[in-house]
ZADO-1210 file (C-alpha; in nm, 4 decimals, padded with zeros to 6 digits):
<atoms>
<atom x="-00.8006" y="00.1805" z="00.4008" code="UNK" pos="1"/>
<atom x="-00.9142" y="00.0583" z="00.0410" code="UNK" pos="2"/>
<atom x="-00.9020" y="00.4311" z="-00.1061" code="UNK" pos="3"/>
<atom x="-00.7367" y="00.5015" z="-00.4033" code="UNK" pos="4"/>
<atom x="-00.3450" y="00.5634" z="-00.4799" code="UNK" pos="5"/>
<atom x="-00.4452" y="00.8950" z="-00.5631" code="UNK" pos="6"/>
<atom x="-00.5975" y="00.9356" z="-00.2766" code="UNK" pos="7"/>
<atom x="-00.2774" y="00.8132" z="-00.0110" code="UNK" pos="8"/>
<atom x="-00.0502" y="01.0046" z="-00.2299" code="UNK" pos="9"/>
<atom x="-00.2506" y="01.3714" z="-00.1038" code="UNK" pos="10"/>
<atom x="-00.2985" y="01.2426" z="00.2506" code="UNK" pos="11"/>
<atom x="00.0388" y="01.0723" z="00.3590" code="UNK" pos="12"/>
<atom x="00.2247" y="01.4569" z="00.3388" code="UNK" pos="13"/>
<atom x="00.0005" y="01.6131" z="00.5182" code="UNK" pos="14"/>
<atom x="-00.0105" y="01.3006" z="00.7662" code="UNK" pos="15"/>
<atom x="00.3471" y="01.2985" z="00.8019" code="UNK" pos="16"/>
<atom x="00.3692" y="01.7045" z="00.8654" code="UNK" pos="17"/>
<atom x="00.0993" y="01.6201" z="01.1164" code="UNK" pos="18"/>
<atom x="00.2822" y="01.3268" z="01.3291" code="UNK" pos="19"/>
<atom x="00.6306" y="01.4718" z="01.2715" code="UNK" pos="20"/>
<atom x="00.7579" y="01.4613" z="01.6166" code="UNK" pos="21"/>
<atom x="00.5500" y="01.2853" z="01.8276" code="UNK" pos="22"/>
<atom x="00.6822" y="00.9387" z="01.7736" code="UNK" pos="23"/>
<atom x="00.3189" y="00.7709" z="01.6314" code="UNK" pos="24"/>
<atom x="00.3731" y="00.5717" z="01.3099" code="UNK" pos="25"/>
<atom x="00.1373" y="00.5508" z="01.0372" code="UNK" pos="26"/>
<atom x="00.1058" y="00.2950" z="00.7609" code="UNK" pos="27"/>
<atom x="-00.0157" y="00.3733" z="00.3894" code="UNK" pos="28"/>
<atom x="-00.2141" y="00.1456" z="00.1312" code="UNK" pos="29"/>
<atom x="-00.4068" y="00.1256" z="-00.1525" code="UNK" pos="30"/>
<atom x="-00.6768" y="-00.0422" z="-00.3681" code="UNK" pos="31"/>
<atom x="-00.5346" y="-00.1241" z="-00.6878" code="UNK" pos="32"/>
<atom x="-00.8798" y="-00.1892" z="-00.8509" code="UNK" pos="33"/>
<atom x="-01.2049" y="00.0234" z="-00.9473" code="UNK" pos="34"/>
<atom x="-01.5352" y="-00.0557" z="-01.1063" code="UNK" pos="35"/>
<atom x="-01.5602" y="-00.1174" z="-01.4702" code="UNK" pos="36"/>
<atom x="-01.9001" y="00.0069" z="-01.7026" code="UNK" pos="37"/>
<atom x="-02.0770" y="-00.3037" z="-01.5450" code="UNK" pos="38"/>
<atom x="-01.9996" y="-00.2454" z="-01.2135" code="UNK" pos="39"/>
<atom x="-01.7616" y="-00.5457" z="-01.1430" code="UNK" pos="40"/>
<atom x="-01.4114" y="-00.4284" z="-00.9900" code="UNK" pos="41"/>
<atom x="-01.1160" y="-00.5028" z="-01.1378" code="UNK" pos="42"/>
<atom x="-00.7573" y="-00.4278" z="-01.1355" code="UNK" pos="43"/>
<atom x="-00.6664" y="-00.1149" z="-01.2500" code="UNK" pos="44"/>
<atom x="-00.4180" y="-00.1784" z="-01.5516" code="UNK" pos="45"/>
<atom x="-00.1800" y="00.0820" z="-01.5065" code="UNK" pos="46"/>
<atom x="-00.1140" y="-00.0026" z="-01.1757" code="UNK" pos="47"/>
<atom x="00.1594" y="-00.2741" z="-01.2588" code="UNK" pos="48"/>
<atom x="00.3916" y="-00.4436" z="-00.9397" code="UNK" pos="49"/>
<atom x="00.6384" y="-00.1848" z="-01.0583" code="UNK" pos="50"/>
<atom x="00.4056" y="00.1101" z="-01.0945" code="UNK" pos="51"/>
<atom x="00.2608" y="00.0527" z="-00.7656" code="UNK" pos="52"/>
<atom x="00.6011" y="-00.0411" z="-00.5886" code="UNK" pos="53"/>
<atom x="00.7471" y="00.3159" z="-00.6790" code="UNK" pos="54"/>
<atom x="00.4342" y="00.5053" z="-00.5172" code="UNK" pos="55"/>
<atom x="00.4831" y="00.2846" z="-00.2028" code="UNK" pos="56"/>
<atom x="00.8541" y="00.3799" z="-00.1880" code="UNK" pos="57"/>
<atom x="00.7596" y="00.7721" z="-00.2074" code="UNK" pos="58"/>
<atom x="00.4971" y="00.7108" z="00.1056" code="UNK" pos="59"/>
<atom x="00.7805" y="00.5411" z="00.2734" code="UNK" pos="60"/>
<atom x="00.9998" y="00.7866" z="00.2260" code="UNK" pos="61"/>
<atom x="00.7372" y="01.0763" z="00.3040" code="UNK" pos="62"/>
<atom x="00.7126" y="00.9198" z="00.6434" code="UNK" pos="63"/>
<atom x="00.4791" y="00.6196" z="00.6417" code="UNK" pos="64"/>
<atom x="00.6744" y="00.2632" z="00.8320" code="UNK" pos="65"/>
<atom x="00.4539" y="00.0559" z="00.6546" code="UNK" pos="66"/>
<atom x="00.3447" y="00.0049" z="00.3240" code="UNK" pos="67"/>
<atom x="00.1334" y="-00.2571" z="00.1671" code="UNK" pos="68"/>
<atom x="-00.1778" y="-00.3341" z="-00.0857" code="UNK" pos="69"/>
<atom x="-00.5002" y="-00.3962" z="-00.0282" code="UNK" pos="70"/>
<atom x="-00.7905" y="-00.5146" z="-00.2502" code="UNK" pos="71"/>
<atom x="-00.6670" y="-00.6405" z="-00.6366" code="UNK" pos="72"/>
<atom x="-00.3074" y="-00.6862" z="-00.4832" code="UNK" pos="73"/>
<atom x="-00.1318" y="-01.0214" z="-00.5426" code="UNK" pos="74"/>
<atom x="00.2100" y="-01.1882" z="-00.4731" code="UNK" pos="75"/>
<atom x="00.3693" y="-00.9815" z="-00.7681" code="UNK" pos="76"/>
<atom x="00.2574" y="-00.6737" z="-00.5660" code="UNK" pos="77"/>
<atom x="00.4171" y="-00.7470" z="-00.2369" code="UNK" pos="78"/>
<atom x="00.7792" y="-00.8911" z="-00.4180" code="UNK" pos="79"/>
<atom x="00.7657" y="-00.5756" z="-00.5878" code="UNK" pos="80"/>
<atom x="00.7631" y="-00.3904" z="-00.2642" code="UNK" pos="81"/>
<atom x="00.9812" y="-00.5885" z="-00.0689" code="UNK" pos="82"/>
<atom x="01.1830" y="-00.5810" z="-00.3560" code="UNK" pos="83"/>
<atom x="01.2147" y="-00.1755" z="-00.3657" code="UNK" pos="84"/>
<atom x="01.2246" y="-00.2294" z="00.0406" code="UNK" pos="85"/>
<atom x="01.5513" y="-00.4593" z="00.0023" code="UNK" pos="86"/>
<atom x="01.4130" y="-00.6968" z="00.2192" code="UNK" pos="87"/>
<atom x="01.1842" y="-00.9950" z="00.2466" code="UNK" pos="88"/>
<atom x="00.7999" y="-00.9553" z="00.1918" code="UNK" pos="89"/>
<atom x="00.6462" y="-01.0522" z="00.5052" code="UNK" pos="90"/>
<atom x="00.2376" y="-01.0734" z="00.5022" code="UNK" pos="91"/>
<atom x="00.0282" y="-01.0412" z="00.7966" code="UNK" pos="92"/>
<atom x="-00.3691" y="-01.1747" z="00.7645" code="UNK" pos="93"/>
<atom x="-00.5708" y="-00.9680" z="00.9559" code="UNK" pos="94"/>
<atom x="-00.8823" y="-01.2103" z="01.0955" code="UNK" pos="95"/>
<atom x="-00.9328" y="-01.2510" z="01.4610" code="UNK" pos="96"/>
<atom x="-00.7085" y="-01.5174" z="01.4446" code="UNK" pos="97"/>
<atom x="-00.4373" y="-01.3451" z="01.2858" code="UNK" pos="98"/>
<atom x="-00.1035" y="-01.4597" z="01.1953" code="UNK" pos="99"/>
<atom x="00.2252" y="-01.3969" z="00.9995" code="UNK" pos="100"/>
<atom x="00.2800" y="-01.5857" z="00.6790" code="UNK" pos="101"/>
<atom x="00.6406" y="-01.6153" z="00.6448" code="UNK" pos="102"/>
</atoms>
């Protein structure tokens, strides 16, 4: 939860090697932004929709069900992944009242 790329790209493997054969699913996302000189976060620009989209595809197929984006993410993120997914972006809000947003 809100690590780095980098860091979900060295821990899904090892997760999946870890689950492999007991049935539990696991989920893998990232925080596309880090702090600038000044201390204010901001997106990180090399992580484009398409950049990010392809990283998410390799968790998924390294074992992780669900993908996703967390903080700097926006629309362009999640049609990226549904798009590399083949299906529909579907976006769940996580509050106490949580709901899906079709």
């Amino acid at each position: 939860n809100c690590c780095t790329p980098e860091e979900v790209d060295a821990v899904v493997p090892a997760l999946a090697r870890r689950l492999a054969g007991t049935g539990v699913r696991f989920g893998a996302y990232a925080n596309l932004q880090a702090p600038g000189a000044d201390g204010v976060w901001r997106r990180r620009p090399e992580l484009t929709p398409d950049v990010y989209a392809s990283r998410a595809a390799r968790w998924a197929a390294q074992g992780a069900s669900l993908v996703g984006a967390c903080c700097g993410s926006g629309p362009e993120d999640i049609a990226a992944l549904a798009s590399r997914a083949g299906g529909p972006a579907r976006t769940i809000v996580a509050s106490p009242n949580a709901k899906e947003i079709p």
